[in-house]
N, C-alpha and C positions, 0 to 999 in steps of 0.2 A: 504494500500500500504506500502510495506517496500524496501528502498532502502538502499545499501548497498555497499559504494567502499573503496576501501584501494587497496595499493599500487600495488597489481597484480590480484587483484579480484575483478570483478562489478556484481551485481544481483539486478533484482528488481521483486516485487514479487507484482501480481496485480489480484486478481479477481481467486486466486488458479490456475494461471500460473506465472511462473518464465521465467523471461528472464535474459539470461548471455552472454555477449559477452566472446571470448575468447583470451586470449594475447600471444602472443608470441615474438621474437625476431624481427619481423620487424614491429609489433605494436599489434593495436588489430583488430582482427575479428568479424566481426557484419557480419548476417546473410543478412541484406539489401544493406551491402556493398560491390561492386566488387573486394574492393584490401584494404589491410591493412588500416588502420585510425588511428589519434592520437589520443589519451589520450581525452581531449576536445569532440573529434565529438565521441567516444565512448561515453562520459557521456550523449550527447545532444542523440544520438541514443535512448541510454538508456531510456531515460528518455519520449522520442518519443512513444516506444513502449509502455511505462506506461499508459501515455496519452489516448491512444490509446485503450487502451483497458480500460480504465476505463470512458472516457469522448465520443469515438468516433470519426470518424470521419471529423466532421466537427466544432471541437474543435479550435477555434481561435490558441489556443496554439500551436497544433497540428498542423497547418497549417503553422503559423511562422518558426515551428519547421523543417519541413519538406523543405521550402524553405533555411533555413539555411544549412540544408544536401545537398539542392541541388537537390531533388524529384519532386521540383513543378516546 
């Protein structure tokens, strides 16, 4: 797994898929989100979909994770 944020760019790369949210002026866009997100709940996305594809879905983490986004 390689994760990767700096200041206008997040990617994280798990299992030979890349996940990237994308940013713009009213925040960032994540693909599981219905409307813009901060900074924060990008990383936690992020880091969600890592999760996720490499542990599954019924990953303790993944589940916290998820309730934190507000999915469960």
């Amino acid at each position: 797994m390689a994760l990767e944020i700096t200041a206008t760019t997040m990617t994280a790369t798990a299992a030979g898929k890349v996940v990237a949210p994308t940013r713009t002026d009213c925040g960032w866009h994540v693909t599981t989100c219905s409307r813009p997100v901060d900074r924060n709940t990008a990383i936690t996305a992020l880091m969600l979909a890592e999760r996720l594809i490499t542990h599954g879905e019924d990953d303790p983490c993944a589940r916290e994770w998820r309730r934190e986004l507000g999915r469960d």
